[in-house]
C-alpha positions as CSV (number, residue, x, y, z in Angstrom):
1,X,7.5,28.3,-12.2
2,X,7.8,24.4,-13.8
3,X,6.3,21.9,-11.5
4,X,7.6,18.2,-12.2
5,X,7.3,14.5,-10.9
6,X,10.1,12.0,-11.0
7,X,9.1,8.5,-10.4
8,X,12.3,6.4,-8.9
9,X,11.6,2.6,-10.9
10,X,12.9,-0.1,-8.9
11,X,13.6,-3.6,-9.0
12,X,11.4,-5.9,-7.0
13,X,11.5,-5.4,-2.9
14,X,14.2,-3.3,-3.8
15,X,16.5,-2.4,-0.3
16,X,17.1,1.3,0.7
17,X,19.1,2.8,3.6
18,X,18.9,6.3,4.3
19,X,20.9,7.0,7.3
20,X,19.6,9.2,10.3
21,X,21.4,10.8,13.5
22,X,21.8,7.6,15.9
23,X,24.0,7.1,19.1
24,X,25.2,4.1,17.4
25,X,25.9,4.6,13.8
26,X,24.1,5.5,10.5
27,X,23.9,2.4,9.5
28,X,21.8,1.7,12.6
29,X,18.3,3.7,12.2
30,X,16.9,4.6,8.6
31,X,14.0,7.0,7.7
32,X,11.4,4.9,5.5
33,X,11.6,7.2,2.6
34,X,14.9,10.0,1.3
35,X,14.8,13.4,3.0
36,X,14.7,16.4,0.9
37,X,19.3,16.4,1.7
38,X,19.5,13.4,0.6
39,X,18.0,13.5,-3.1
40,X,19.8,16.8,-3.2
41,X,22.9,15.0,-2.1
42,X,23.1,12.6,-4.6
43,X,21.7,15.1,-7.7
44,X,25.2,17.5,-6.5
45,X,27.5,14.3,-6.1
46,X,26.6,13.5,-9.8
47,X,26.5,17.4,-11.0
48,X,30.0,17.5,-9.7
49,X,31.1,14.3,-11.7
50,X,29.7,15.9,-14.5
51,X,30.5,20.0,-14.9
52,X,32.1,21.9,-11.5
53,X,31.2,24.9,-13.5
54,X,27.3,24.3,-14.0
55,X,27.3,22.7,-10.2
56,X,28.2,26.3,-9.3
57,X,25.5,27.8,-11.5
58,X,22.9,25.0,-10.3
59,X,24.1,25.9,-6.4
60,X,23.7,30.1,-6.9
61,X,19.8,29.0,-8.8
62,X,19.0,27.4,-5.1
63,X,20.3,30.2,-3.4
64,X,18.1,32.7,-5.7
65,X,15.0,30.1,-5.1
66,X,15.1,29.5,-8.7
67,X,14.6,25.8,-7.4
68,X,13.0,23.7,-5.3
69,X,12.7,19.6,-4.7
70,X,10.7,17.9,-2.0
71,X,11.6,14.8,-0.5
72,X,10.9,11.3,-2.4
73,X,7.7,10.2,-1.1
74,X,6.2,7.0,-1.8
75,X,3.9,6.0,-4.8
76,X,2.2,2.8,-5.4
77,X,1.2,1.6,-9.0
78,X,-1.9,-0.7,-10.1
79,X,-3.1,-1.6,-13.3
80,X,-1.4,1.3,-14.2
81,X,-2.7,4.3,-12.3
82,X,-0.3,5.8,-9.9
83,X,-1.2,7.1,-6.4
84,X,1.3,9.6,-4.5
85,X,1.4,9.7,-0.7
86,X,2.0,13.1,1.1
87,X,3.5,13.8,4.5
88,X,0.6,14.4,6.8
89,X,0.3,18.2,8.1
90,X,2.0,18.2,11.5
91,X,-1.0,20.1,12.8
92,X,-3.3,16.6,12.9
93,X,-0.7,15.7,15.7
94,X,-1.5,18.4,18.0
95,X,-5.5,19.1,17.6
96,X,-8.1,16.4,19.4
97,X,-10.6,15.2,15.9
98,X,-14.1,16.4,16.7
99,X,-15.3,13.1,16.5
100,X,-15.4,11.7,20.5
101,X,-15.5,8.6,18.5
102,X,-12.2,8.7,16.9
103,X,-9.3,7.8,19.1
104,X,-6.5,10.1,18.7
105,X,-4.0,7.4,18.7
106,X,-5.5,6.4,15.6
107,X,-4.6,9.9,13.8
108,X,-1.6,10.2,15.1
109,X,-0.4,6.7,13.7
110,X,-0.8,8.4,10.5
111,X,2.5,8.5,8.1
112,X,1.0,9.5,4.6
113,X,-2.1,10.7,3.2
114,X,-2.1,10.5,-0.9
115,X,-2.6,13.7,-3.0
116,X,-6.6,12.9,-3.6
117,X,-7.3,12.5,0.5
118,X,-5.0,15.7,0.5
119,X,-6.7,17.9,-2.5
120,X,-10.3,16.9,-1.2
121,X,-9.5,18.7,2.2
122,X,-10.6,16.0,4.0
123,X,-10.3,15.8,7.6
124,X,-8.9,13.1,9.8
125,X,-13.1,11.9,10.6
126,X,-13.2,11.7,7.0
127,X,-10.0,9.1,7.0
128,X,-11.7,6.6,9.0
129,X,-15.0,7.0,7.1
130,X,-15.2,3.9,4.8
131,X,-17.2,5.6,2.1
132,X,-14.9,7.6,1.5
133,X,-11.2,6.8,2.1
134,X,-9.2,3.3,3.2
135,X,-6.6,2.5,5.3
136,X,-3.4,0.8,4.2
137,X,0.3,-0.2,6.1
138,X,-2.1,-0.8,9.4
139,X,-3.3,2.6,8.8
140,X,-0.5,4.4,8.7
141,X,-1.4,5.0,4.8
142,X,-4.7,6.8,3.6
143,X,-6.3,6.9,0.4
144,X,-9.4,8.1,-1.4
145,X,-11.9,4.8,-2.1
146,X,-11.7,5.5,-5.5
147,X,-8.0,5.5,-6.1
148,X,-8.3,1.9,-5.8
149,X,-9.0,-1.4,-4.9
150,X,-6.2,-2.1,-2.1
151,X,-6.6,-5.0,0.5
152,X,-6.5,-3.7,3.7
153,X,-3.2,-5.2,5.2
154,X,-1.2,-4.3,2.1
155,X,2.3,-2.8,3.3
156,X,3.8,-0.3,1.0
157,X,7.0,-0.8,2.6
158,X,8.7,-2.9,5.7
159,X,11.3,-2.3,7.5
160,X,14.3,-4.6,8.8
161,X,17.0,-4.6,11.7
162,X,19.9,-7.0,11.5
163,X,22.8,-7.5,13.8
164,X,26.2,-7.4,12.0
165,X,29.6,-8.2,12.9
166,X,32.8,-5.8,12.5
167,X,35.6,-7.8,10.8
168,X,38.8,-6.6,11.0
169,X,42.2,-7.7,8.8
170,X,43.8,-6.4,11.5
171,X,45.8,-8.8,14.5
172,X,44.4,-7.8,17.2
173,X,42.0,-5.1,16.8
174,X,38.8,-7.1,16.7
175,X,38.8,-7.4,20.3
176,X,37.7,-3.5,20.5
177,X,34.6,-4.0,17.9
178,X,31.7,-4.4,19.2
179,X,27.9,-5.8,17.0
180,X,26.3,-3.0,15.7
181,X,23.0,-3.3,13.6
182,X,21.6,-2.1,10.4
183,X,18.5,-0.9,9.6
184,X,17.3,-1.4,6.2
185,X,14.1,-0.2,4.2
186,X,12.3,-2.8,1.4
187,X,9.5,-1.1,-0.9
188,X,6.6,-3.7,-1.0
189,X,5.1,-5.5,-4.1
190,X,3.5,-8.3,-5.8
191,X,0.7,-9.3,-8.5
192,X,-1.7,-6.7,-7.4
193,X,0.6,-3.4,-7.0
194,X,4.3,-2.2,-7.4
195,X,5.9,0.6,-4.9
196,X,8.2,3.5,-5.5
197,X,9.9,6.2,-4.0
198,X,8.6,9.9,-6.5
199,X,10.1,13.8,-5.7
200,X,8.4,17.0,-6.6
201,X,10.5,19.7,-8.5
202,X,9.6,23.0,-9.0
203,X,11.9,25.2,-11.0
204,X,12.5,28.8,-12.8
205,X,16.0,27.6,-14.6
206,X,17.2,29.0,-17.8
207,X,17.6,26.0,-20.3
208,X,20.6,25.1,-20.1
209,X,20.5,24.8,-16.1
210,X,17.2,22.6,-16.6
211,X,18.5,20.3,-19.3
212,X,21.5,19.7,-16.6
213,X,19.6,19.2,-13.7
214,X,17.6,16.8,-16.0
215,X,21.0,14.9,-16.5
216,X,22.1,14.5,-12.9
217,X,18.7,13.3,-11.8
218,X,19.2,10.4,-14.7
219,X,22.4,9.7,-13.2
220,X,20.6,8.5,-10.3
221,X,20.3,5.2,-12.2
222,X,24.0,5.2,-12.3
223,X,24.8,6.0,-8.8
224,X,21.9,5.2,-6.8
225,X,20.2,7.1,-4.0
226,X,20.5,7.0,0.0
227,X,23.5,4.5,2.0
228,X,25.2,1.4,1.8
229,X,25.2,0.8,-1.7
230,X,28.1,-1.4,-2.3
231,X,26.3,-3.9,-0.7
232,X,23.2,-3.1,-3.2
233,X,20.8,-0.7,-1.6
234,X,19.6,2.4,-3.4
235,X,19.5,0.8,-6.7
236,X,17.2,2.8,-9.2
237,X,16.9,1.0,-12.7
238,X,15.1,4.4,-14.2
239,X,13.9,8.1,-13.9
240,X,10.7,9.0,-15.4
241,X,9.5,12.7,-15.9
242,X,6.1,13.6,-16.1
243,X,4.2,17.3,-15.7
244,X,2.8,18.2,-12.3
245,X,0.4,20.2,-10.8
246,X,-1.7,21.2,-7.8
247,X,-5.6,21.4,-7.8
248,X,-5.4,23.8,-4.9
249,X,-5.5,27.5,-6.2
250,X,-6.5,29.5,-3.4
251,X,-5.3,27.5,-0.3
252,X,-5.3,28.3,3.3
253,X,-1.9,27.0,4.4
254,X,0.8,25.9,2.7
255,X,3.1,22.6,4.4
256,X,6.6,22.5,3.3
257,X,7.5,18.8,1.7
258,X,11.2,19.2,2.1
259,X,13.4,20.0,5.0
260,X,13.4,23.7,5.9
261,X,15.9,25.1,7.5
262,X,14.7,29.2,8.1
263,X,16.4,31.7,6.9
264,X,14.1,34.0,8.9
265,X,12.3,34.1,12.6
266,X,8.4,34.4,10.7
267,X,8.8,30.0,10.8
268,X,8.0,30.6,14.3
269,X,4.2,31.7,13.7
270,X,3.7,28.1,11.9
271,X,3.0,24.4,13.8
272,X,6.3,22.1,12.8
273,X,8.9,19.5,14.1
274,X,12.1,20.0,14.8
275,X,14.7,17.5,13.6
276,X,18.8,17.2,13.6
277,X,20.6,16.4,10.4
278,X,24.6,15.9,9.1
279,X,27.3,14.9,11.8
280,X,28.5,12.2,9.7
281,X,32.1,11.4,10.6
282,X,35.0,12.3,8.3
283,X,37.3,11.4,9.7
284,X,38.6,9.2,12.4
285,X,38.0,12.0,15.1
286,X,36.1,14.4,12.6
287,X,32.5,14.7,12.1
288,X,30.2,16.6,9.7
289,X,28.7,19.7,11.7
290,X,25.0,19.4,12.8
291,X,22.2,21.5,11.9
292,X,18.7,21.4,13.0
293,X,15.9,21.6,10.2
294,X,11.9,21.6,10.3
295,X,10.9,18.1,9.1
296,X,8.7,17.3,6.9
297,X,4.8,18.3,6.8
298,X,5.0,21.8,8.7
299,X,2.6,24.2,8.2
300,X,2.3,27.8,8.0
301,X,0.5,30.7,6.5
302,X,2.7,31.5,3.9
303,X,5.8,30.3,2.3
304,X,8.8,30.7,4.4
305,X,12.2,31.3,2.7
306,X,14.7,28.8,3.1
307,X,19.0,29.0,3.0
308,X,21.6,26.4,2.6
309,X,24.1,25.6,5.6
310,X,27.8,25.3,5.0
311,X,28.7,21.8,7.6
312,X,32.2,21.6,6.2
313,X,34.7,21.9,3.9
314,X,32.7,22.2,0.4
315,X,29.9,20.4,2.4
316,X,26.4,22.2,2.2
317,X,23.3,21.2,3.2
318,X,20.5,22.6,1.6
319,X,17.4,24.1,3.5
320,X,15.7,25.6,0.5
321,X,12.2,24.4,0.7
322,X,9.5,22.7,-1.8
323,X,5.9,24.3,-0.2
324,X,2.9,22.5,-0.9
325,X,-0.4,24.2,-0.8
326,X,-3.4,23.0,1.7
327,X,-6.5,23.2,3.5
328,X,-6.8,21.6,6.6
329,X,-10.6,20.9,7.7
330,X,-11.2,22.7,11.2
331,X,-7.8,23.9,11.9
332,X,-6.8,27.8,12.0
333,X,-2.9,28.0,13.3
């Protein structure tokens, strides 16, 4: 296997909007970074544009687990050095810290831990210990001390919720629309550091495959990534490739960066958290079918094999996951 990063370039406080199953709408809650769907969304809606017959082939490698992508994660960038943020193992949710000093409200506000605080093994004492890790986003961000010199209140990202209202070119028919709001995401930056959104790919593809999926990731730049770009979120102004690997070769658990939807019952010896994706409408009284999938961060013993969901008409959502491998300080599942 071929382990990859792809750093998503963007312009400055650049606006995102990745839907998420509301009451309301889409448009009105948005996850803070793109699930695993949605980067595989947008690399098939440009595959399709390109070659229907290498989507096909690209489609059969996933079901074969010839290829795997997490979800784009954030990154921030000063002078130059990059540091990537991981979604914190589930498992820190669920276990009291051993410290009767450390207020589990604390660890439990956690979001992301970067791939040094996660490679050291480091529990969450060792996250509040000054000497060797900071806080950042009001501590929902840790990072090793020495990955860099960050103030304290820096915010890699912010979030906004804006009332809107419908028009209608319609007589009549604005009397039955009603305000609705939008959530939108803004990646941080300024002198000091620069924010991005990054995905992990890990891959067994024959060369031509590769050199294709290469090409549909590019067109990101093209097309964007996540909601409401006609109005200018998602905008990407460039891919960037580099080698990737873990530190990590004889691990004790392994946490599942993507969404995973099982294709077996062993998920059920692991600690995760459910959540429900699709339903999107179609139509004016047709939706998208829903499908439940274990978010981000689960953990479990070994890798658990994935499958992609049919939720309608040449609509698939894809459950193959990218696995991560970890040690978790004090924690046996």
């Amino acid at each position: 296997m071929k382990n990859y990063i792809y750093y998503l370039k963007t312009n400055t406080n650049a606006r995102f909007h990745f839907g998420e199953v509301a009451r309301e709408s889409s448009l009105s809650s948005s996850s803070t970074y793109a699930y695993s769907d949605t980067v595989w969304g947008a690399i098939l809606h440009n595959a399709f544009l390109l070659s229907k017959e290498k989507t096909i082939q690209l489609v059969e490698s996933i079901h074969k687990n010839q290829i795997s992508i997490s979800s784009a994660f954030f990154y921030i960038e000063q002078k130059e050095k990059k540091v990537i943020f991981l979604p914190k193992p589930i498992t820190y949710n669920s276990t009291l810290p051993k410290s009767q000093d450390l207020d589990p409200k604390k660890v439990k506000n956690v979001e992301m831990i970067s791939k040094g605080v996660w490679e050291a093994g480091y529990g969450a004492e060792d996250w509040f210990d000054e000497k060797k890790c900071q806080q950042l986003q009001g501590g929902k961000f840790i990072c090793l001390k020495e990955e860099g010199e960050f103030d304290s209140n820096l915010k890699v990202y912010s979030k906004s919720v804006i009332p809107k209202n419908p028009i209608s070119y319609t007589e009549n028919e604005d009397n039955d629309q009603k305000i609705y709001y939008q959530t939108d995401v803004f990646l941080n930056d300024n002198e000091l550091f620069s924010s991005g959104y990054y995905f992990l790919v890990e891959d067994s593809l024959d060369r031509d495959i590769s050199a294709f999926l290469e090409k549909c990731i590019e067109s990101i730049v093209t097309f964007g990534l996540g909601g409401d770009k006609s109005t200018g979120a998602g905008q990407i102004l460039e891919t960037k490739k580099e080698d990737f690997e873990w530190s990590l070769k004889n691990p004790q658990f392994f946490s599942n960066l993507s969404l995973l939807i099982p294709q077996d019952n062993d998920y059920r010896e692991g600690y995760y958290k459910m959540m429900l994706r699709g339903g999107q409408r179609t139509g004016e009284k047709s939706n998208f079918s829903y499908v439940h999938c274990i978010a981000d961060g689960g953990v479990f013993e070994k890798k658990i094999n994935g499958k992609l969901v049919e939720i309608g008409t040449e609509k698939l959502k894809n459950g193959a996951p990218y696995f991560a491998p970890v040690n978790l300080k004090n924690h046996d599942l």
